[in-house]
N, CA, C and O atoms as a GROMACS GRO file, in nm:
protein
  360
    1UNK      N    1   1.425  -4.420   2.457
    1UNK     CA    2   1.384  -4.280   2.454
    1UNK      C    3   1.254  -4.273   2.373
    1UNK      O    4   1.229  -4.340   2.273
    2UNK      N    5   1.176  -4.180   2.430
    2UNK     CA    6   1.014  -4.197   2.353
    2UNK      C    7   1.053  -4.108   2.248
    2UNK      O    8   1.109  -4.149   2.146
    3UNK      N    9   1.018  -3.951   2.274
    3UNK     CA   10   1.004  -3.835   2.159
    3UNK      C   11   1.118  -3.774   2.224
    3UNK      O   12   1.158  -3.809   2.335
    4UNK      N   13   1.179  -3.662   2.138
    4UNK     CA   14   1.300  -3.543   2.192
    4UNK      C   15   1.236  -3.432   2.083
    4UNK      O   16   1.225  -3.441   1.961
    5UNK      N   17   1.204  -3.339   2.163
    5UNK     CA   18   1.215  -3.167   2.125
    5UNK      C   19   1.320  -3.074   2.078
    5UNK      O   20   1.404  -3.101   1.993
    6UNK      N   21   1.306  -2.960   2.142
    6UNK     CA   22   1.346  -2.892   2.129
    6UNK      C   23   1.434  -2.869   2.272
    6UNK      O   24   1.551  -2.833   2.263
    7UNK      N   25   1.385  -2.885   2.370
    7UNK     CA   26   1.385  -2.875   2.479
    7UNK      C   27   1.316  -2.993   2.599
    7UNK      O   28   1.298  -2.973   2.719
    8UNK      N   29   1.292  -3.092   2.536
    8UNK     CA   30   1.215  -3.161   2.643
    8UNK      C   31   1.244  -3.269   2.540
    8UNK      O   32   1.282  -3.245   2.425
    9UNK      N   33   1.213  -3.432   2.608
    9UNK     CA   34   1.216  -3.582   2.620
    9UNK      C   35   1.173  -3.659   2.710
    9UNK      O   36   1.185  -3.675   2.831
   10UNK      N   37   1.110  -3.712   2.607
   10UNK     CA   38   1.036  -3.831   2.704
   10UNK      C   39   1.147  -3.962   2.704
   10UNK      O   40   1.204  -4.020   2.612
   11UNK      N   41   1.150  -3.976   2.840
   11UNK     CA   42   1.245  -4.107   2.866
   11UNK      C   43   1.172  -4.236   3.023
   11UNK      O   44   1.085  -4.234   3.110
   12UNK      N   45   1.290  -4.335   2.968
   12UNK     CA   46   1.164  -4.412   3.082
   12UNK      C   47   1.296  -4.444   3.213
   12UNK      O   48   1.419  -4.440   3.209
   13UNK      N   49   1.226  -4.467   3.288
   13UNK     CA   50   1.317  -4.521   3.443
   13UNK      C   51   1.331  -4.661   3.462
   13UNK      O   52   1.228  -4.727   3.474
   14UNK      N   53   1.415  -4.702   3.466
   14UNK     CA   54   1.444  -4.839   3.462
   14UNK      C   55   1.439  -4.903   3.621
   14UNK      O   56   1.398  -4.838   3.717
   15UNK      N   57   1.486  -5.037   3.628
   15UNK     CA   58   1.472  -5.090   3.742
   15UNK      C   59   1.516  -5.019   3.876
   15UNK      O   60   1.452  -4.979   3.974
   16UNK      N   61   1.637  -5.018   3.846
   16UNK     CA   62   1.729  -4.940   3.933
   16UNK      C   63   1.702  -4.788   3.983
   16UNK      O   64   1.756  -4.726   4.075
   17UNK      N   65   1.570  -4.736   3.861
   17UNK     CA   66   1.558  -4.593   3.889
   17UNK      C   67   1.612  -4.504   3.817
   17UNK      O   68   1.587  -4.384   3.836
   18UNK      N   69   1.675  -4.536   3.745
   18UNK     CA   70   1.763  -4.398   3.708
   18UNK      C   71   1.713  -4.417   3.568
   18UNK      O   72   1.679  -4.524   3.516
   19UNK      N   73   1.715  -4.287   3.510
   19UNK     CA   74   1.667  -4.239   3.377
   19UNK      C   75   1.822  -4.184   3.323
   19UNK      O   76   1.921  -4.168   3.395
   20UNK      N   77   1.815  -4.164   3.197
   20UNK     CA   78   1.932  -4.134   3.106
   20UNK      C   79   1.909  -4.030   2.986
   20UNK      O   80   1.844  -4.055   2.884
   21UNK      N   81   1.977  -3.903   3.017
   21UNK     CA   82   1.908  -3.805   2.970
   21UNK      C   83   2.016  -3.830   2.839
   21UNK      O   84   2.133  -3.868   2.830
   22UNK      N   85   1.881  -3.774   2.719
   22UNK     CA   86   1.938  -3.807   2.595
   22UNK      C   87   2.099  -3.704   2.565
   22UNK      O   88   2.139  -3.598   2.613
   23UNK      N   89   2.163  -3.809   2.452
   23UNK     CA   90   2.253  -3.703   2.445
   23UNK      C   91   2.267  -3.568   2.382
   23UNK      O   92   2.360  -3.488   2.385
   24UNK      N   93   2.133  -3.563   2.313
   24UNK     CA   94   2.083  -3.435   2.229
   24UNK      C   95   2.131  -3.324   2.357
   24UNK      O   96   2.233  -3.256   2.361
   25UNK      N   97   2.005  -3.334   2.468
   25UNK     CA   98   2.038  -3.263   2.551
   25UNK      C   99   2.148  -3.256   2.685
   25UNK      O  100   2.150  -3.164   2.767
   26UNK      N  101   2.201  -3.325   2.686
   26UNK     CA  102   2.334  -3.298   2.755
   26UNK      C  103   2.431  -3.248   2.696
   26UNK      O  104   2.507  -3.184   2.770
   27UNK      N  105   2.462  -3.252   2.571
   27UNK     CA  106   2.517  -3.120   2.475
   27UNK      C  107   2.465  -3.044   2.532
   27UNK      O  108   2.494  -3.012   2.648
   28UNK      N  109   2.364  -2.991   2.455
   28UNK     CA  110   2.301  -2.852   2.478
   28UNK      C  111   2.335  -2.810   2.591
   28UNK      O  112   2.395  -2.702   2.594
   29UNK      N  113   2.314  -2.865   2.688
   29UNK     CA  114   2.334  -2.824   2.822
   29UNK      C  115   2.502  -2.822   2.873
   29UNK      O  116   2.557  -2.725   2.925
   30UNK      N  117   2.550  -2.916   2.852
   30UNK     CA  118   2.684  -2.877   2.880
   30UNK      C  119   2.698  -3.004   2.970
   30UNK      O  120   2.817  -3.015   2.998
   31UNK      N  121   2.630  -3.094   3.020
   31UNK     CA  122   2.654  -3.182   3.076
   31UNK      C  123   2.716  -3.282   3.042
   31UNK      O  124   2.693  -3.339   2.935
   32UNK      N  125   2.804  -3.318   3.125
   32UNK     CA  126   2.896  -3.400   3.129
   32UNK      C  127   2.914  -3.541   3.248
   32UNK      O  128   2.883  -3.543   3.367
   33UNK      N  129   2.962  -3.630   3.180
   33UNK     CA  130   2.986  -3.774   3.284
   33UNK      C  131   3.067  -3.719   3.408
   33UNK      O  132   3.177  -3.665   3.397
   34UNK      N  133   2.986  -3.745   3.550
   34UNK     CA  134   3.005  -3.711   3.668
   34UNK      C  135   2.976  -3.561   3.697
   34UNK      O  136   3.014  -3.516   3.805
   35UNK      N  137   2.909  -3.474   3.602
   35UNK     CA  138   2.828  -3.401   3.656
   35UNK      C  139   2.736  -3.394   3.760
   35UNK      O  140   2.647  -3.470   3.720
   36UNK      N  141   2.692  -3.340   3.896
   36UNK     CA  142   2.624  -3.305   3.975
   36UNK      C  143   2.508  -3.221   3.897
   36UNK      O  144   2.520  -3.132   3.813
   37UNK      N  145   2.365  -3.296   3.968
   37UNK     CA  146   2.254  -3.216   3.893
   37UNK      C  147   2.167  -3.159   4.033
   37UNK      O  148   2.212  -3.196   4.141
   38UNK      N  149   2.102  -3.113   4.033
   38UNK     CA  150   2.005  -3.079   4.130
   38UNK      C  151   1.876  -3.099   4.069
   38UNK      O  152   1.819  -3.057   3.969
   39UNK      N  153   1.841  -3.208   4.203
   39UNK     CA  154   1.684  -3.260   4.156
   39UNK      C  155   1.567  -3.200   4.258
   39UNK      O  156   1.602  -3.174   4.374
   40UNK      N  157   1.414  -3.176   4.214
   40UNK     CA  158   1.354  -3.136   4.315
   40UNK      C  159   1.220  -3.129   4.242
   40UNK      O  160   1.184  -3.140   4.125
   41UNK      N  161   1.155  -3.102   4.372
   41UNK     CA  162   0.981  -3.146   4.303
   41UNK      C  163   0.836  -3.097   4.339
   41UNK      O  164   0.780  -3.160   4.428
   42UNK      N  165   0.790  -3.027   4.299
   42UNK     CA  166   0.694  -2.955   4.356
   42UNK      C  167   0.579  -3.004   4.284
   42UNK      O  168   0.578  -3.102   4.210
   43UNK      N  169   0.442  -2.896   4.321
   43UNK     CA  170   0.332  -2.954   4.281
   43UNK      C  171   0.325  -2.972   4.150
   43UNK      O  172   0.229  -3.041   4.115
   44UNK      N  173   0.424  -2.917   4.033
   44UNK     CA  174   0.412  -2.895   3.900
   44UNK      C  175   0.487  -3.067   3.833
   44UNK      O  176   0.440  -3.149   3.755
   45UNK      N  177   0.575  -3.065   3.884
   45UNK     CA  178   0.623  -3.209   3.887
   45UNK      C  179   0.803  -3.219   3.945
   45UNK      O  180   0.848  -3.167   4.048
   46UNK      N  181   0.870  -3.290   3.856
   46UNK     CA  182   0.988  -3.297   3.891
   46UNK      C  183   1.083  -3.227   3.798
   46UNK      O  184   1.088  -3.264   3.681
   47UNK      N  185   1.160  -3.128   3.843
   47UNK     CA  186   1.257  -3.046   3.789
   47UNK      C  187   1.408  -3.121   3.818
   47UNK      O  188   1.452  -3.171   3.922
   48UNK      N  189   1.479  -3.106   3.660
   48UNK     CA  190   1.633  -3.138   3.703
   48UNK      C  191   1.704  -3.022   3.637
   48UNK      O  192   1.682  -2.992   3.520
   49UNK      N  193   1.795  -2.954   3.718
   49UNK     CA  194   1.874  -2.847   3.639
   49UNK      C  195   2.036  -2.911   3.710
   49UNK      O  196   2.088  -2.990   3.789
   50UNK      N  197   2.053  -2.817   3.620
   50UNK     CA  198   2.245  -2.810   3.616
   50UNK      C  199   2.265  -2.714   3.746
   50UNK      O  200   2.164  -2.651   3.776
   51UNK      N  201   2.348  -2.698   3.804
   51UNK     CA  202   2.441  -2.624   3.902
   51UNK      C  203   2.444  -2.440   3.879
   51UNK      O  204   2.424  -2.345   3.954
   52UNK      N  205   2.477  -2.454   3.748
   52UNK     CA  206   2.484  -2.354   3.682
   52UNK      C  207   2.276  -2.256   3.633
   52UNK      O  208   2.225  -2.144   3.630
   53UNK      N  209   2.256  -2.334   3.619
   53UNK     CA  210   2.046  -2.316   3.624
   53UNK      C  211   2.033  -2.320   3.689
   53UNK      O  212   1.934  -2.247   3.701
   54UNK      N  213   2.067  -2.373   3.823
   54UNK     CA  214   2.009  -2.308   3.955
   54UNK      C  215   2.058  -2.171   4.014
   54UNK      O  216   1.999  -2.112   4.104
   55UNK      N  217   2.148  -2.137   3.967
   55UNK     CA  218   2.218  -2.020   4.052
   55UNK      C  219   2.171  -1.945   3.949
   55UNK      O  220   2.090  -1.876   4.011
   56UNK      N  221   2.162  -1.897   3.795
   56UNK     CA  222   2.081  -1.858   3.787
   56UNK      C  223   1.935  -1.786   3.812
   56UNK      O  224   1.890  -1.674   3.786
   57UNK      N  225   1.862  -1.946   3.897
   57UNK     CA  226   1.722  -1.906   3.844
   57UNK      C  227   1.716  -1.848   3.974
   57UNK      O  228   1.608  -1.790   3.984
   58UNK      N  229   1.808  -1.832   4.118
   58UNK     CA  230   1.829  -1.751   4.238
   58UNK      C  231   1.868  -1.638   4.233
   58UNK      O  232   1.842  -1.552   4.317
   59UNK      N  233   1.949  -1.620   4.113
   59UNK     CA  234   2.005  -1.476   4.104
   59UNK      C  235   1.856  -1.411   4.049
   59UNK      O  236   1.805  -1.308   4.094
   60UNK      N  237   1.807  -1.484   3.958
   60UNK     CA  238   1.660  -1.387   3.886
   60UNK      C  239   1.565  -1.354   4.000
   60UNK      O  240   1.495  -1.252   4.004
   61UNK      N  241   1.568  -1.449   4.094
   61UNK     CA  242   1.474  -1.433   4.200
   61UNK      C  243   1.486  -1.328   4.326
   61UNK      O  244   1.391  -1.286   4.392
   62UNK      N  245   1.633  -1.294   4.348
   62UNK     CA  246   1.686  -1.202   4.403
   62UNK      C  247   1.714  -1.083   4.346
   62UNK      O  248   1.735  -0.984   4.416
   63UNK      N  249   1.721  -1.078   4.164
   63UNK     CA  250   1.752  -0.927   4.127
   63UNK      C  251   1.664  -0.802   4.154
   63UNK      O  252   1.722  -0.694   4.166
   64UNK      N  253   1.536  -0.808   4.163
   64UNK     CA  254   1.454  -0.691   4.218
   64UNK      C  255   1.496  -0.646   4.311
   64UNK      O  256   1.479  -0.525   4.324
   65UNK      N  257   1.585  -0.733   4.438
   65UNK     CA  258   1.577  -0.679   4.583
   65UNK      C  259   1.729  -0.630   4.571
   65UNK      O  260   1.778  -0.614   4.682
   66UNK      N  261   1.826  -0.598   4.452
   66UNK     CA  262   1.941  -0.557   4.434
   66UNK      C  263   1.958  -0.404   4.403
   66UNK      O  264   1.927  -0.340   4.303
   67UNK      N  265   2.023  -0.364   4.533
   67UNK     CA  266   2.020  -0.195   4.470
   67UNK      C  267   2.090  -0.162   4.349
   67UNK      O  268   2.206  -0.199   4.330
   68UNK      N  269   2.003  -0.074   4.240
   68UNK     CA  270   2.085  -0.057   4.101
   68UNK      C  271   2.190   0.018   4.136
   68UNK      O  272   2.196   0.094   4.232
   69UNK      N  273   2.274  -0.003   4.053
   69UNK     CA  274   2.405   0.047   4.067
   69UNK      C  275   2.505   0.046   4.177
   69UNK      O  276   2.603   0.121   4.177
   70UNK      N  277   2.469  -0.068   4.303
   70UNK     CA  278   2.574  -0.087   4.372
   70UNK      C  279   2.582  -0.242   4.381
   70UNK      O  280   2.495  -0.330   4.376
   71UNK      N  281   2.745  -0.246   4.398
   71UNK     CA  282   2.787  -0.393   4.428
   71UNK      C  283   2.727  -0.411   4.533
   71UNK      O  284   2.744  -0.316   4.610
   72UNK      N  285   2.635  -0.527   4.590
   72UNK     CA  286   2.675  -0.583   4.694
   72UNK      C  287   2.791  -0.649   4.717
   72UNK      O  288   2.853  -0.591   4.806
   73UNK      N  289   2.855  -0.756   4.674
   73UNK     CA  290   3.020  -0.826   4.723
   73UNK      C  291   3.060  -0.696   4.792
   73UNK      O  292   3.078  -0.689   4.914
   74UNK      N  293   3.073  -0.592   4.704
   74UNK     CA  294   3.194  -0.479   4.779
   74UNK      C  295   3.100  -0.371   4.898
   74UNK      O  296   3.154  -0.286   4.968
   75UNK      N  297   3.017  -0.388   4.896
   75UNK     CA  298   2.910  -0.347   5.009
   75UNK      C  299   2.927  -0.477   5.132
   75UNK      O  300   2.945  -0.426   5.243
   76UNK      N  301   2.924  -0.597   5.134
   76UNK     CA  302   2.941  -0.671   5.244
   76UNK      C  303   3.083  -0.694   5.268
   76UNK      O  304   3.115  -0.758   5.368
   77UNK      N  305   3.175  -0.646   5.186
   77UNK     CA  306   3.356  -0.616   5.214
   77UNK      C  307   3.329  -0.542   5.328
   77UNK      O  308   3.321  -0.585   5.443
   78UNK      N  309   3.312  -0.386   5.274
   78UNK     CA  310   3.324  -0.309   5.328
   78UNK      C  311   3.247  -0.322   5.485
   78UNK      O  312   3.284  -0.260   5.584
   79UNK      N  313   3.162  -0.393   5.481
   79UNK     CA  314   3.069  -0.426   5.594
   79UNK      C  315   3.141  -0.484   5.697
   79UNK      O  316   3.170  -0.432   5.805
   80UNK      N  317   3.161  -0.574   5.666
   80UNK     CA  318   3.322  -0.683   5.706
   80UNK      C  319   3.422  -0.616   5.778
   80UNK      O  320   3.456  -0.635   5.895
   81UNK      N  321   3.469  -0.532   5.691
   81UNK     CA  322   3.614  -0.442   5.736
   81UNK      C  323   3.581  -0.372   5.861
   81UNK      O  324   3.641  -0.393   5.966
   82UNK      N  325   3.452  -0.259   5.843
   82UNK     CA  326   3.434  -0.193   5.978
   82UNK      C  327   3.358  -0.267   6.034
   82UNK      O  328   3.258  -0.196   6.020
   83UNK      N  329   3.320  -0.358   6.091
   83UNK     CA  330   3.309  -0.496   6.187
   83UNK      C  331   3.446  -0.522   6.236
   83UNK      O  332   3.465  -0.512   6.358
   84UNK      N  333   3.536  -0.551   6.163
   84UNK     CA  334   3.690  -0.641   6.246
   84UNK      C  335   3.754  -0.479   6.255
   84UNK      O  336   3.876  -0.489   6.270
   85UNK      N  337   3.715  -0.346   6.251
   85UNK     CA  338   3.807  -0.269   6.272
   85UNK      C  339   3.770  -0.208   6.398
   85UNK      O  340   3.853  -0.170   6.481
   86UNK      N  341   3.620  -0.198   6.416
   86UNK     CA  342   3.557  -0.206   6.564
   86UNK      C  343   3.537  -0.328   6.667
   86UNK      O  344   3.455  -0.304   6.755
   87UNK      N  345   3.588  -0.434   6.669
   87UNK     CA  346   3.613  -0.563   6.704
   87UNK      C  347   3.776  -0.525   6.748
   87UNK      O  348   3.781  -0.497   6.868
   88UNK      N  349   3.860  -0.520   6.705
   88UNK     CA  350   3.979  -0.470   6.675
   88UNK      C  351   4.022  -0.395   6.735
   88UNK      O  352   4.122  -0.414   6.805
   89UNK      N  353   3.950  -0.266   6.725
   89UNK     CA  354   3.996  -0.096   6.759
   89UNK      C  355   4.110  -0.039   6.679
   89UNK      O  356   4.200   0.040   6.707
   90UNK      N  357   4.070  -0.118   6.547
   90UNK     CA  358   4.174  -0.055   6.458
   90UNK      C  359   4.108   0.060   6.405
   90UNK      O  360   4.167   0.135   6.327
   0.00000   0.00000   0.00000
């Protein structure tokens, strides 16, 4: 391991490829042995988040387009219901 932050570490990739995130931050984070991460990479570089940071950073990206003060879940129920009740003819 090179340096560790606050939030960031420098680490190196070995033969095989795989890097080993310090254990400072897998505390912090909550990560655990046989955790699933989501990896991905754009022009800025390579991002790894948790399961949980990604759904997140989708929910932030979708909250503007959320009408205040109504559920959607119980808005696409209800959506649902009169669909199979006109399907139906209940």
């Amino acid at each position: 391991m090179l340096n560790v932050s606050n939030n960031s570490a420098g680490v190196r990739v070995d033969t095989a490829g795989r890097v080993v995130i310090p254990a400072e931050l897998r505390q912090k984070l909550g990560i655990k042995a046989g955790d699933e991460l989501i990896l991905r990479d754009d022009e800025h570089g390579i991002h790894l988040q948790t399961f949980t940071q990604a759904v997140k950073a989708v929910q932030e990206i979708f909250a503007p387009y959320r009408p205040p003060g109504k559920s959607v879940v119980d808005e696409l129920i209800r959506e649902r219901e009169e669909e199979a009740r006109r399907e139906y003819g209940e």
